[in-house]
C-alpha positions as CSV (number, residue, x, y, z in Angstrom):
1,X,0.0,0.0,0.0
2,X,2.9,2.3,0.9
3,X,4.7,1.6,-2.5
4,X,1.8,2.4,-5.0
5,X,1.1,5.9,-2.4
6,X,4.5,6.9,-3.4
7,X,4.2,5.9,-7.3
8,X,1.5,7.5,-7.9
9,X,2.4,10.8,-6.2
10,X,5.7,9.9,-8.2
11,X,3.5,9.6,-11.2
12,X,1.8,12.8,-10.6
13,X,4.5,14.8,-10.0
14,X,6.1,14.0,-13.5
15,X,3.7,14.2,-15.6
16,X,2.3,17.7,-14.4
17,X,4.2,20.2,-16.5
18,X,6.9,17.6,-17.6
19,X,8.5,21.1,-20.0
20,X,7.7,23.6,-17.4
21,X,10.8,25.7,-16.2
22,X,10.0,24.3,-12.7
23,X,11.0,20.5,-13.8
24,X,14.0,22.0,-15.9
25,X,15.1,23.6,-12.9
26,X,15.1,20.7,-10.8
27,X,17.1,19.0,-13.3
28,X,19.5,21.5,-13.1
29,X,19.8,21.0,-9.6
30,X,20.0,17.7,-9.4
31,X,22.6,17.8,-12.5
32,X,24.7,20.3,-10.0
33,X,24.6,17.8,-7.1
34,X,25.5,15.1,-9.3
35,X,28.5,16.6,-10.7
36,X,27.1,16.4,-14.1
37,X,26.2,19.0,-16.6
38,X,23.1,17.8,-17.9
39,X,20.5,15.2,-17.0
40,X,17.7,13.3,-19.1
41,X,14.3,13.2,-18.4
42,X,14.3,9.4,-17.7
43,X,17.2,9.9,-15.3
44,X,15.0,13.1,-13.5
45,X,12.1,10.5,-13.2
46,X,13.6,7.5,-11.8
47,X,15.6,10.0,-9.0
48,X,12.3,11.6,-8.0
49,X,10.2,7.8,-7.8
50,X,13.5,6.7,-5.7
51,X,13.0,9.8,-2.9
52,X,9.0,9.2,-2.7
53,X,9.8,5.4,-2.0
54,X,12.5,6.7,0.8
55,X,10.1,9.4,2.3
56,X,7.6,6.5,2.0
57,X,9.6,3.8,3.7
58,X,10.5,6.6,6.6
59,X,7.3,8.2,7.3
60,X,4.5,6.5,6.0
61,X,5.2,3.2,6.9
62,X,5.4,3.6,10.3
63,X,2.0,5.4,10.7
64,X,0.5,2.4,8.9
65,X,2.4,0.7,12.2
66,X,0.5,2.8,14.3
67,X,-2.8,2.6,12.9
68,X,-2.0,-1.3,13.0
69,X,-1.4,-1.5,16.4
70,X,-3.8,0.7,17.6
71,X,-6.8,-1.8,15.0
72,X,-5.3,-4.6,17.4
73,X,-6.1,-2.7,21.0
74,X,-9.6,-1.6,19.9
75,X,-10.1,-5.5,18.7
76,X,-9.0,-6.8,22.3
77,X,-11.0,-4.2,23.8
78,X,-14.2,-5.2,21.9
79,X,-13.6,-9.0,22.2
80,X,-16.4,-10.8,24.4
81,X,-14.7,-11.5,28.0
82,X,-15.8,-14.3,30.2
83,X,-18.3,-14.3,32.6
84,X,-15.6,-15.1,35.4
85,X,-18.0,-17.0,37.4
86,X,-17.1,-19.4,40.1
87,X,-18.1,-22.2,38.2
88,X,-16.0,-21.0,35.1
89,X,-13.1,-21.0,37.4
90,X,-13.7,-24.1,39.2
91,X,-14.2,-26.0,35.9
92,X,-10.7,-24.6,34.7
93,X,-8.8,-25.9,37.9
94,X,-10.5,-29.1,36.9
95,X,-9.6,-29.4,33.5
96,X,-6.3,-28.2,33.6
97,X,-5.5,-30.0,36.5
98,X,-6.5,-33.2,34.5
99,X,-4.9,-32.0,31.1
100,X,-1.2,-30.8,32.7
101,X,-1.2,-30.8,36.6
102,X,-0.4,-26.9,36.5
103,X,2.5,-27.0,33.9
104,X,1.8,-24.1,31.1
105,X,5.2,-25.1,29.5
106,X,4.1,-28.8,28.7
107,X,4.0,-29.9,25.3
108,X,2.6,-33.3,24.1
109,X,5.3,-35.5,22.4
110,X,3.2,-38.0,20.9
111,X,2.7,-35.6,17.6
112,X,-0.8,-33.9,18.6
113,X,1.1,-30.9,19.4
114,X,-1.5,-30.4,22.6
115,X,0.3,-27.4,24.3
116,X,0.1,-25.5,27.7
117,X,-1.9,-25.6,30.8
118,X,-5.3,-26.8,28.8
119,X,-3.3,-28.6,26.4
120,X,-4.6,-26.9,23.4
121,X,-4.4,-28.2,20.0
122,X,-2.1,-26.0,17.8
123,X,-4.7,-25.7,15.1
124,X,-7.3,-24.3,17.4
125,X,-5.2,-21.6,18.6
126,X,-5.3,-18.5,16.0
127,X,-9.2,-19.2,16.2
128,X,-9.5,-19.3,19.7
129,X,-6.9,-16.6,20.4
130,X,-9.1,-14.1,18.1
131,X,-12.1,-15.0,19.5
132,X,-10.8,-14.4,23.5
133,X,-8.2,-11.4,22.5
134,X,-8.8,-9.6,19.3
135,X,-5.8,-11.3,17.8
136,X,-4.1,-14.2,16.7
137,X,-1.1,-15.1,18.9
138,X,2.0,-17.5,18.0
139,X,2.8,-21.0,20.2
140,X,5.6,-19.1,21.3
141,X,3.9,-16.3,22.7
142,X,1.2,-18.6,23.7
143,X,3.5,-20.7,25.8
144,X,5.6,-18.2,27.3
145,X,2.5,-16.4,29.1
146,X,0.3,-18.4,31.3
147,X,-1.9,-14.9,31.4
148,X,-2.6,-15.6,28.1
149,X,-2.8,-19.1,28.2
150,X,-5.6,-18.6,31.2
151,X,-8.1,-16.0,29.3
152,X,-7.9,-18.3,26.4
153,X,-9.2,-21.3,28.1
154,X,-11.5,-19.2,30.6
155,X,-12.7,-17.6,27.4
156,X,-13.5,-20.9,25.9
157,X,-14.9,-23.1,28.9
158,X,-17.5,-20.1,29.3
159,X,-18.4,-20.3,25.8
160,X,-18.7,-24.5,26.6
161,X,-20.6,-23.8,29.6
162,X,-23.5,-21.8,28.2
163,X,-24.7,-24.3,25.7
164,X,-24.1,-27.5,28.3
165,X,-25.9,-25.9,31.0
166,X,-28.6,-25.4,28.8
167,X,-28.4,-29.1,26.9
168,X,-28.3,-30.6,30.4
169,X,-31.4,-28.6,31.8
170,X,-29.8,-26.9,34.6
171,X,-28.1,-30.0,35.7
172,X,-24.6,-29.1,36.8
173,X,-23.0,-32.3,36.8
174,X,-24.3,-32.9,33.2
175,X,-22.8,-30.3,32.5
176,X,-19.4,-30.3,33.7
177,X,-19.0,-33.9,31.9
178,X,-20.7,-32.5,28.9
179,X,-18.1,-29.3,28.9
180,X,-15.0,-31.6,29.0
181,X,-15.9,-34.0,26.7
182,X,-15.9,-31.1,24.0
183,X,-13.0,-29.9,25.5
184,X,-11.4,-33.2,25.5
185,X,-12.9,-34.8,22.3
186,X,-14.7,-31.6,20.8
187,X,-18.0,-33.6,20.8
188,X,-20.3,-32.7,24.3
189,X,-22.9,-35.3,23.2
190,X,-20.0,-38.2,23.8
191,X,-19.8,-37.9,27.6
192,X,-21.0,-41.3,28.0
193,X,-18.8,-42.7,25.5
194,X,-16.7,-45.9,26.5
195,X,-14.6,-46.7,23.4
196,X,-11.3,-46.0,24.4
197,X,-9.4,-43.1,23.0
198,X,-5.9,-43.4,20.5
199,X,-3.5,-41.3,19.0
200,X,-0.5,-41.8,17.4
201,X,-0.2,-45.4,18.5
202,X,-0.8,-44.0,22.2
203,X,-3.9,-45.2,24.2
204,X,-5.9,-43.1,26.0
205,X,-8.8,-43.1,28.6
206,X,-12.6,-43.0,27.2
207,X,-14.4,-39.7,26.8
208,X,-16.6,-41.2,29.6
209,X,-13.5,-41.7,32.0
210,X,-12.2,-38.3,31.0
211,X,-15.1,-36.6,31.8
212,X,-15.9,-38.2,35.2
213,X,-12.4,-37.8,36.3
214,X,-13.1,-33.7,35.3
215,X,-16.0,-34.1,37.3
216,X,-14.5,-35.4,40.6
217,X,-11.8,-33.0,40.8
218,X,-14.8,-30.2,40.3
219,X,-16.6,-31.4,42.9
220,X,-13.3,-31.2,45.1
221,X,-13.1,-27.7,44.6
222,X,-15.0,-25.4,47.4
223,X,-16.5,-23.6,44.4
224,X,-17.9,-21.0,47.0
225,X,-14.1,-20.3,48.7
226,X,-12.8,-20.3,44.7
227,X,-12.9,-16.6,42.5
228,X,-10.2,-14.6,40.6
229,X,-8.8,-12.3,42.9
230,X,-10.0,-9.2,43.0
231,X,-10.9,-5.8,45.1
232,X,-13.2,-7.6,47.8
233,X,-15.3,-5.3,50.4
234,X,-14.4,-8.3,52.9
235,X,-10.8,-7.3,53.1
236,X,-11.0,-3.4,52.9
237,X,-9.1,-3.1,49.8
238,X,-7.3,-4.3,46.6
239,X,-3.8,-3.6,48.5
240,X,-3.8,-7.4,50.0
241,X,-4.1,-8.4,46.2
242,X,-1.4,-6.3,44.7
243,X,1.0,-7.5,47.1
244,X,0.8,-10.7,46.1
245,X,3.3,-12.3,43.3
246,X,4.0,-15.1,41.2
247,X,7.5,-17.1,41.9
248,X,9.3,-19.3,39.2
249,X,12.3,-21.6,40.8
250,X,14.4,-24.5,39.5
251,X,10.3,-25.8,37.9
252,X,8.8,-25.1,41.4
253,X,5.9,-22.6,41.4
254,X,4.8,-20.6,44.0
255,X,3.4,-17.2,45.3
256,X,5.3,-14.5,47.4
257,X,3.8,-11.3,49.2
258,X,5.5,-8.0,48.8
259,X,6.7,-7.1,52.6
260,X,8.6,-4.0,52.4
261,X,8.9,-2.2,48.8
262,X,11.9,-4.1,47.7
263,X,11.6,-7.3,50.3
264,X,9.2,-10.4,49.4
265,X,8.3,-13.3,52.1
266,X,7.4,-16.7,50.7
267,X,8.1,-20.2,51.7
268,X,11.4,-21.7,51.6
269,X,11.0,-25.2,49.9
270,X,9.3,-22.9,46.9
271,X,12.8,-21.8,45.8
272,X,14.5,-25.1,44.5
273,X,17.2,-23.1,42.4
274,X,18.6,-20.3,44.6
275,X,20.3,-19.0,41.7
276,X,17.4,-18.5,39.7
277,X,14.6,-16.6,41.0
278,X,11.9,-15.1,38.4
279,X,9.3,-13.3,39.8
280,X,5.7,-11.9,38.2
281,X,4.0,-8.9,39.9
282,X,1.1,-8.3,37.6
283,X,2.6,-7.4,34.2
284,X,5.8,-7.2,35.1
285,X,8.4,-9.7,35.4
286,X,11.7,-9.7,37.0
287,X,14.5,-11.3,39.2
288,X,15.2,-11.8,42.5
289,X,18.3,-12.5,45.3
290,X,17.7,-14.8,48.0
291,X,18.9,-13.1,51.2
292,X,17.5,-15.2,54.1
293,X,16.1,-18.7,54.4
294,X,14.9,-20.6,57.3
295,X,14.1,-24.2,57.2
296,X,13.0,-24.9,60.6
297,X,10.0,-22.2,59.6
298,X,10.2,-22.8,56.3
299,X,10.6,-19.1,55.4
300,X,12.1,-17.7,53.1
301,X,13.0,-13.7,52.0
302,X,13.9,-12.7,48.8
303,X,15.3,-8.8,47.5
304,X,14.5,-7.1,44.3
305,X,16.0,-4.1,42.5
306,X,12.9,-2.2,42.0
307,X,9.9,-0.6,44.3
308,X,7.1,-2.7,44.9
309,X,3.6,-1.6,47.3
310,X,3.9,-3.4,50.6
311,X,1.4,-5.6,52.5
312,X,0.4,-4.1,55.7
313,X,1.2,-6.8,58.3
314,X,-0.9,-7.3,61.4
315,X,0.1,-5.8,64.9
316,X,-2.9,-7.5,66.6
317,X,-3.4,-11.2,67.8
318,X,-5.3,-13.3,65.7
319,X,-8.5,-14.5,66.6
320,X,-9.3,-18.0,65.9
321,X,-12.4,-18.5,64.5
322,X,-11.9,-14.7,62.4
323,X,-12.5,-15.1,58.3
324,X,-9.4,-14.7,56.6
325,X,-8.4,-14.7,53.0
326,X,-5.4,-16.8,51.4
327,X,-4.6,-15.4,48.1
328,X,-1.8,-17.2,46.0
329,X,-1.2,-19.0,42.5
330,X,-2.3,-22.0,42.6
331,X,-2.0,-24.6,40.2
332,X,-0.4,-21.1,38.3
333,X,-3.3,-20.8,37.3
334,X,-3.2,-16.9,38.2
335,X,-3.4,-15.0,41.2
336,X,-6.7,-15.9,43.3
337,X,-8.3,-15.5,46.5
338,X,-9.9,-17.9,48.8
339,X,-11.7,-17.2,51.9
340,X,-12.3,-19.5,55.3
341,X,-12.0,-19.5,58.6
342,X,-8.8,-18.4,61.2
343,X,-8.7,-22.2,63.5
344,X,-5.6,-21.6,65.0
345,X,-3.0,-18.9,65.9
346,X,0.5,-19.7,67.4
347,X,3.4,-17.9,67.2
348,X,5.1,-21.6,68.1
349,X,3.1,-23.8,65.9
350,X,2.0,-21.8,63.3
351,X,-1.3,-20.6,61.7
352,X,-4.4,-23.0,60.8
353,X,-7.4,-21.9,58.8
354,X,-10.0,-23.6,56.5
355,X,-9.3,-20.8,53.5
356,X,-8.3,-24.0,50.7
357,X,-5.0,-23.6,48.9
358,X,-3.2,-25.9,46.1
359,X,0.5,-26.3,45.0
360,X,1.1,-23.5,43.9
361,X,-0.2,-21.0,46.8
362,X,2.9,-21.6,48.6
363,X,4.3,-18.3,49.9
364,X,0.9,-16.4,49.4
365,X,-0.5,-14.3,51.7
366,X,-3.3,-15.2,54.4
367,X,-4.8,-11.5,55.8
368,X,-7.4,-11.1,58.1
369,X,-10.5,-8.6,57.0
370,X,-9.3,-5.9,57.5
371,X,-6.4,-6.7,54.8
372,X,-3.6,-6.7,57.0
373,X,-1.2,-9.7,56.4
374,X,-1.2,-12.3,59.3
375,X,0.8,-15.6,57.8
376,X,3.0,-16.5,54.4
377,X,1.1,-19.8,53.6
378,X,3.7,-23.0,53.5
379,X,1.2,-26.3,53.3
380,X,-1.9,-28.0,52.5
381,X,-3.4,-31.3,54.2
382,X,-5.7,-33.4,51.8
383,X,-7.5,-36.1,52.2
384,X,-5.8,-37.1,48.6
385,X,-2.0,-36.1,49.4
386,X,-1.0,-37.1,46.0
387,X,-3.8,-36.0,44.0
388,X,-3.5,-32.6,46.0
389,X,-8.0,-33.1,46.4
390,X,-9.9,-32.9,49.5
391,X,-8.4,-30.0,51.2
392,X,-8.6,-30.3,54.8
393,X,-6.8,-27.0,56.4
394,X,-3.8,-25.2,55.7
395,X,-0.9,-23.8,57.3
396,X,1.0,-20.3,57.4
397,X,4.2,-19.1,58.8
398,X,2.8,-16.1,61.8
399,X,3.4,-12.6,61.3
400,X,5.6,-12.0,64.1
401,X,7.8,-14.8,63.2
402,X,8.6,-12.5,59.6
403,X,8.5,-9.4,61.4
404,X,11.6,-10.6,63.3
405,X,13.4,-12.3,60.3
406,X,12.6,-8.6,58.8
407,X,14.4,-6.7,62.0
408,X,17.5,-9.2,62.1
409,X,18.5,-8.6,58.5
């Protein structure tokens, strides 16, 4: 588009008075510069196509860029957004908790190409990606940002939801198995299906067992205690929620809380490479230096090289029986809250509550309602230790027991 702007300007601009004094004059000009003492017309011509193509290339080109870029915000803008209910998120942890146990860097090697945390097929992706962002994005960028990864599959489990909900007559467990066997086979009407599932040579369960194992690991979920993080009258503020981050280790993931503006408080066993510490606070990712562990408490602080907003920890005793809120990654499946009940508080033993968290939400922040930071969260019981379902209680590191790691360093 850029080169036939300049050509026919080009084109314009010769043939208007091609004998006038005003094009022998330029000639002359151009002979002068040139070092020559005349020039032909063809000569004149070709020069003055050259310099529109330059001016084109310099200026037009990247105003296209611009308009370009700015096509692609409005798109993302106006593309539909999920409805972000509790169910939408509940099915998600169930799915891709079934599909790649938290990983978003997993890749199937059996030749389906089934990438990320949902294990999406390769072909569906500049489809999908259009329909939940207002653009098609490469399986690079796809697989290097579990953000993106997790408004894809949100975007597309919602979609899923609203027709099986209705198929299924308001029957939620219907639905659930009807949503995962389109997610898993792209047919909702073969959740009963038996035959047993191939690819590549590879065997794999049934439809039917696929969607029933979806459907247990739902229904292990406290869908009431599970929602996307976000600005909650229950504790005061969104402060407790931007002081929460996402923490990459030697594979391990885990959640930190921002402490003082360049200090962050997480658990210790999340940081299996010391020398490698990547951190996520919202958009923004970045590095970070180990500076104090402790195993016997399992704590662990790290420093960064930037400014970061604090948590505001507690000065006041815990009350058992309080609601509190743990917010973390879990599953990194994005930063979310969940809310229970305070059933212990000992600066010698440690904090209990009922507020569920997954692998993942180790080294997030439990804060009381008032958002004011009381524990770093460190471990989950289950009644299914290696299927991390069933969540029992959980346990966090006291406030006063970081307070004085804080004050020694």
């Amino acid at each position: 588009m850029t080169m036939t702007i300049a050509i026919k300007l080009a084109w314009k601009l010769i043939s208007r008075k091609r004998s006038s004094r005003r094009s022998a004059a330029g000639r002359d000009t151009l002979a002068y510069w040139a070092g020559r003492g005349t020039i032909d017309d063809w000569t004149y011509e070709l020069v003055i196509i050259l310099l529109l193509l330059v001016i084109a290339a310099r200026f037009i080109a990247p105003v296209g860029t611009v308009v370009q870029q700015a096509v692609q915000q409005i798109q993302s803008a106006a593309a539909p957004q999920p409805n972000g209910s509790t169910q939408i998120v509940a099915l998600r942890q169930a799915i891709v908790g079934q599909e790649s146990n938290g990983d978003p860097s997993l890749q199937n090697a059996s030749g389906s190409g089934a990438m990320g945390l949902g294990q999406v097929m390769p072909e569906n992706l500049p489809s999908w990606s259009r329909e939940a962002l207002g653009r098609e994005i490469t399986q690079q960028e796809f697989l290097s940002s579990p953000d993106l990864q997790l408004k894809i599959i949100d975007h597309k489990i919602d979609q899923y939801w609203q027709s099986a909900i209705k198929a299924a007559n308001g029957n939620q467990d219907e639905a659930v198995l009807r949503v995962a066997a389109q997610w898993y086979s792209g047919d909702p009407e073969k959740y009963t299906s038996t035959t047993p599932q191939s690819w590549a040579g590879d065997s794999y369960p049934s439809i039917a067992e696929y969607s029933q194992q979806v459907l247990q690991r739902y229904k292990a979920i406290p869908q009431a205690a599970v929602s996307p993080a976000k600005p909650s009258a229950s504790i005061g503020s969104s402060a407790p929620i931007s002081s929460v981050v996402k923490i990459y280790s030697g594979g391990e993931i885990g959640s930190g809380v921002v402490v003082t503006p360049n200090r962050i408080a997480t658990a210790a066993h999340v940081l299996k490479d010391l020398g490698q510490i990547n951190i996520q606070a919202g958009d923004q990712s970045f590095t970070g230096r180990v500076i104090a562990t402790d195993r016997s408490t399992d704590l662990a602080i790290v420093e960064v090289q930037r400014t970061l907003a604090p948590a505001r920890l507690t000065k006041v005793q815990p009350t058992v029986g309080e609601q509190v809120t743990a917010i973390g990654n879990p599953r990194n499946q994005g930063i979310q809250a969940t809310t229970g009940k305070l059933t212990s508080a000992s600066i010698m033993s440690g904090v209990t509550h009922s507020a569920p968290i997954f692998p993942g939400s180790s080294g997030g922040g439990l804060f009381n309602d008032r958002g004011e930071l009381i524990g770093i969260n460190i471990r989950a019981d289950y009644a299914d230790p290696d299927k991390a379902t069933g969540f029992i209680s959980g346990r966090a590191i006291p406030t006063p027991v970081i307070t004085a790691r804080l004050e020694a360093l």
